[in-house]
N, CA, C and O atoms as a GROMACS GRO file, in nm:
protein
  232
    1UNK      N    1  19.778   7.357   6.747
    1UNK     CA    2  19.758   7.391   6.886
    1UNK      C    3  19.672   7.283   6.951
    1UNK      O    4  19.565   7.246   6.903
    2UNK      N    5  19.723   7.238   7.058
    2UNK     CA    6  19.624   7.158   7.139
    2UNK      C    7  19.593   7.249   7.229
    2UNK      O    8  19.641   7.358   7.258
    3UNK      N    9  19.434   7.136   7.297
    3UNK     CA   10  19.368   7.169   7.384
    3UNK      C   11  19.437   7.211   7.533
    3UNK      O   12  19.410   7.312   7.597
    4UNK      N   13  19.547   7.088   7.576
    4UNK     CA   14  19.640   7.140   7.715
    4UNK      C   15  19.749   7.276   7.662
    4UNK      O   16  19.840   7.289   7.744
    5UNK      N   17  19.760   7.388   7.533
    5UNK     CA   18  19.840   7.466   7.504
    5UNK      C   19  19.756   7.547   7.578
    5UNK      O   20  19.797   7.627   7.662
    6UNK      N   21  19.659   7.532   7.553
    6UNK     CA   22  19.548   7.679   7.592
    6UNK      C   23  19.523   7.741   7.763
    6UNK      O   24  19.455   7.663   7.830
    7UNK      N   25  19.554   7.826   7.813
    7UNK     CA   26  19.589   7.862   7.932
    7UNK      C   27  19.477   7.955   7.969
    7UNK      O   28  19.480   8.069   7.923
    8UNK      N   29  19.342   7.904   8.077
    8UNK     CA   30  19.250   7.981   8.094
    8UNK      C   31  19.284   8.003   8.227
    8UNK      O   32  19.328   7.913   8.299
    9UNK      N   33  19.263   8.155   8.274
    9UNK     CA   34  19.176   8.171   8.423
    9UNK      C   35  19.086   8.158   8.458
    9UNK      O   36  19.011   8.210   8.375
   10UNK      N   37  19.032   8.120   8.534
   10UNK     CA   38  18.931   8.070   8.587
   10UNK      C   39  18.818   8.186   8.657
   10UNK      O   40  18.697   8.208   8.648
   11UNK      N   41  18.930   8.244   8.729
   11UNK     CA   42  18.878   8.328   8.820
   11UNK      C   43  18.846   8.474   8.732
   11UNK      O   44  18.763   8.561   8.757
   12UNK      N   45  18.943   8.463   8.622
   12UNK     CA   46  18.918   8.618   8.540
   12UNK      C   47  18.797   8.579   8.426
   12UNK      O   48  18.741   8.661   8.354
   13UNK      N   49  18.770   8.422   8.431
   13UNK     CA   50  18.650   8.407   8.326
   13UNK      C   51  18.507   8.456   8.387
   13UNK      O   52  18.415   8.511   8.326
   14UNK      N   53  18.516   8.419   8.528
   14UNK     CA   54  18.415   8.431   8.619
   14UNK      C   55  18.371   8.567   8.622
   14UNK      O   56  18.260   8.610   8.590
   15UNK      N   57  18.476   8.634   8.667
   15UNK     CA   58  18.444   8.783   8.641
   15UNK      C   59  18.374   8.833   8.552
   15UNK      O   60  18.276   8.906   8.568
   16UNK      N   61  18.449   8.775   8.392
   16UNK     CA   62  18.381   8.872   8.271
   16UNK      C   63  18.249   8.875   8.266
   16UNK      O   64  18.174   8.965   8.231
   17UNK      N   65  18.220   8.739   8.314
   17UNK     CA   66  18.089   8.644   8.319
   17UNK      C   67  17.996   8.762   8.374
   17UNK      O   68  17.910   8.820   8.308
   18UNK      N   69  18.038   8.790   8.534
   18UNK     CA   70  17.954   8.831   8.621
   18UNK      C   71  17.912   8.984   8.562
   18UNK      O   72  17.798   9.032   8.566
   19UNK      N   73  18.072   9.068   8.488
   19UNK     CA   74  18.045   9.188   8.477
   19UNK      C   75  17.961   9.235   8.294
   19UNK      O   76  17.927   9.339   8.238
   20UNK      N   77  17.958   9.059   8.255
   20UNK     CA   78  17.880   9.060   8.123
   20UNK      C   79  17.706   9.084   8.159
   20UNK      O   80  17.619   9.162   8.121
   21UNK      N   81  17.714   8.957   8.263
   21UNK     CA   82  17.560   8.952   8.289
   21UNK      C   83  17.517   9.076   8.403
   21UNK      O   84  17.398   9.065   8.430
   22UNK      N   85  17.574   9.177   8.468
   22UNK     CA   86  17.568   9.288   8.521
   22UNK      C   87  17.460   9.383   8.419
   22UNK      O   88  17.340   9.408   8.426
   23UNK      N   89  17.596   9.430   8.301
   23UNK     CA   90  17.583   9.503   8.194
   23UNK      C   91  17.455   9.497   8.107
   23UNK      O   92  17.395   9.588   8.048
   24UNK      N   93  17.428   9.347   8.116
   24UNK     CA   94  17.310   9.345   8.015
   24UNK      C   95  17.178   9.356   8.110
   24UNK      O   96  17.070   9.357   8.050
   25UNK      N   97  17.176   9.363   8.221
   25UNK     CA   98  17.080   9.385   8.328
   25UNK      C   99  17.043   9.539   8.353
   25UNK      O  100  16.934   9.588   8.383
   26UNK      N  101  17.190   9.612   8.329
   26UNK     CA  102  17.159   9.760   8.338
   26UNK      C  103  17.111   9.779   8.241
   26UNK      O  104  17.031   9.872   8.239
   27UNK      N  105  17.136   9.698   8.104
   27UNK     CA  106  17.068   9.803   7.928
   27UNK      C  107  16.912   9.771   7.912
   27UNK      O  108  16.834   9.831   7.838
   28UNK      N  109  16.885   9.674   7.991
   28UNK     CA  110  16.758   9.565   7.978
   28UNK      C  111  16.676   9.716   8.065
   28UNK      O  112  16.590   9.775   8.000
   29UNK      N  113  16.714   9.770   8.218
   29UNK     CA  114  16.654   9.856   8.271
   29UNK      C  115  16.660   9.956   8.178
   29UNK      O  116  16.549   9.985   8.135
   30UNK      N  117  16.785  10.041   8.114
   30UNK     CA  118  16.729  10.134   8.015
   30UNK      C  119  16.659  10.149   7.934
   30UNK      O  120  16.596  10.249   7.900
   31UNK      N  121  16.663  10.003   7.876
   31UNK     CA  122  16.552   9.999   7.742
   31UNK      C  123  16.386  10.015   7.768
   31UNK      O  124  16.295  10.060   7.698
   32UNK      N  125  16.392   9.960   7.892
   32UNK     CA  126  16.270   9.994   7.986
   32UNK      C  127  16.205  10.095   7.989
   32UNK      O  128  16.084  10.108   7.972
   33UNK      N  129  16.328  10.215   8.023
   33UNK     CA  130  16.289  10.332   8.060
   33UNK      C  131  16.242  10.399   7.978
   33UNK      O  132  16.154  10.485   7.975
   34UNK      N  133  16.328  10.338   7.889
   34UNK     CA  134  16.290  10.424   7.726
   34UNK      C  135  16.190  10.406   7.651
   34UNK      O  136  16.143  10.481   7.566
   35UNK      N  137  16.156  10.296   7.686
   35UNK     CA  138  16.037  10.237   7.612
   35UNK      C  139  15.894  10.295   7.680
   35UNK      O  140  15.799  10.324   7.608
   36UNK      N  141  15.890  10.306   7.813
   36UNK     CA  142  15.812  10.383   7.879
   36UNK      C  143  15.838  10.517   7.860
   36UNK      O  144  15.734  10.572   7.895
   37UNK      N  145  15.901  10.586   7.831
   37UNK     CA  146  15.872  10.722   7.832
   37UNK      C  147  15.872  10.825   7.686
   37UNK      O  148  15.860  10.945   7.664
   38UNK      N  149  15.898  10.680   7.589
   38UNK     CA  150  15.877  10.746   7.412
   38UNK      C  151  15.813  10.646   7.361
   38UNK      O  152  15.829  10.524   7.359
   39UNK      N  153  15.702  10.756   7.298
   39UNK     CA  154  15.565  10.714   7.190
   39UNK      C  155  15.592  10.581   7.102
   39UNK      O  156  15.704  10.548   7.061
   40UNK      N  157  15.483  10.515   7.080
   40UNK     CA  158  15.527  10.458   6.948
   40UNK      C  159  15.574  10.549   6.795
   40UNK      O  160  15.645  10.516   6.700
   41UNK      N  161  15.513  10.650   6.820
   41UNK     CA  162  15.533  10.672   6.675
   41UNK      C  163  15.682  10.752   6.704
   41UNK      O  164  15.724  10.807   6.602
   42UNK      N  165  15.746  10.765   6.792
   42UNK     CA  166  15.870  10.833   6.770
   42UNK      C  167  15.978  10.747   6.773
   42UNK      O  168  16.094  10.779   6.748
   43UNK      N  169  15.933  10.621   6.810
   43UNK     CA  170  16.016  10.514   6.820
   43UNK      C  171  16.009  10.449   6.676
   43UNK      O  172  16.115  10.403   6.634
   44UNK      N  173  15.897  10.439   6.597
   44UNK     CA  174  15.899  10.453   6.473
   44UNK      C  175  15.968  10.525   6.383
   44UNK      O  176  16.017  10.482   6.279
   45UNK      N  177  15.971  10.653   6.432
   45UNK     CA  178  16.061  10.708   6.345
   45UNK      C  179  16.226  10.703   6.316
   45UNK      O  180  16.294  10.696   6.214
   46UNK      N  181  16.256  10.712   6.464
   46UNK     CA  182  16.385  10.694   6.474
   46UNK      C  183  16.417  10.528   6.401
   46UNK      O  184  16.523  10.502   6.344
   47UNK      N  185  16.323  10.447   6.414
   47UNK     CA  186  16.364  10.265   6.351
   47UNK      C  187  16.386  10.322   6.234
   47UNK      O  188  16.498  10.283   6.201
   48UNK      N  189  16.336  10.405   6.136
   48UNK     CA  190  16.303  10.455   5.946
   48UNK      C  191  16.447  10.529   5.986
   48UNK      O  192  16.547  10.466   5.954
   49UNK      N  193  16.459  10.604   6.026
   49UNK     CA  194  16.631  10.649   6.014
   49UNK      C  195  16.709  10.548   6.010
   49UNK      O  196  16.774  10.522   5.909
   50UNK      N  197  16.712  10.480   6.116
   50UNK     CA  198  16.826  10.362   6.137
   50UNK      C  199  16.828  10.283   6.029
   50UNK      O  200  16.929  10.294   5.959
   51UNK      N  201  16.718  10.182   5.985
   51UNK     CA  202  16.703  10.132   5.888
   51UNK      C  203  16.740  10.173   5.746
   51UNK      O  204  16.796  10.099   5.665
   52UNK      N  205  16.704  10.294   5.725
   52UNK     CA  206  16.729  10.409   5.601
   52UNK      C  207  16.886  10.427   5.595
   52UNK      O  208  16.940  10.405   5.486
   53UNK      N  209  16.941  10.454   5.672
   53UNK     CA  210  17.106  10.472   5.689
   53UNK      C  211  17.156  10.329   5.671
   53UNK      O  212  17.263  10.315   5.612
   54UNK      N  213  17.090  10.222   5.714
   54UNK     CA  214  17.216  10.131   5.647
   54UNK      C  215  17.201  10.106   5.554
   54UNK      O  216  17.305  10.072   5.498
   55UNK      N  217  17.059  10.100   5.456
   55UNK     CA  218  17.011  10.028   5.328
   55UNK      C  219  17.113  10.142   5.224
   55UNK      O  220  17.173  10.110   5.122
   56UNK      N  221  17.109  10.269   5.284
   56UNK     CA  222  17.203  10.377   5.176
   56UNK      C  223  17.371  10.362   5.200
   56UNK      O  224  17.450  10.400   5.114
   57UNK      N  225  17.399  10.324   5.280
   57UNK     CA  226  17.544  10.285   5.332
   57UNK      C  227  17.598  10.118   5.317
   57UNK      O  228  17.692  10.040   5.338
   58UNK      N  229  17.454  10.132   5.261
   58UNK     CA  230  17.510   9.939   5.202
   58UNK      C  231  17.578   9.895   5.105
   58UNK      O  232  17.597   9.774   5.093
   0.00000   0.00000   0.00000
């Protein structure tokens, strides 16, 4: 495959672009929220689950 096979839009790259960097602007505010309104230590806990579930699912 060459480089002139490859067929981009331009205008639909732009988009993904815009509705990529949107998306991560809204999770950036949730994480916010979340982070302000739960403890450290419950945010601790829930990390020991997460962590715990993959080391046993590994």
């Amino acid at each position: 495959m060459k480089a002139s096979d490859v067929k981009v839009k331009l205008d639909e790259l732009k988009k993904f672009k815009l509705q990529n960097a949107k998306e991560r602007l809204e999770f950036i505010d949730l994480w916010v929220k979340y982070i302000k309104e739960h403890s450290d230590e419950e945010w601790s806990e829930q990390q020991n689950i997460l962590i715990d579930s993959q080391i046993i699912n590994a």
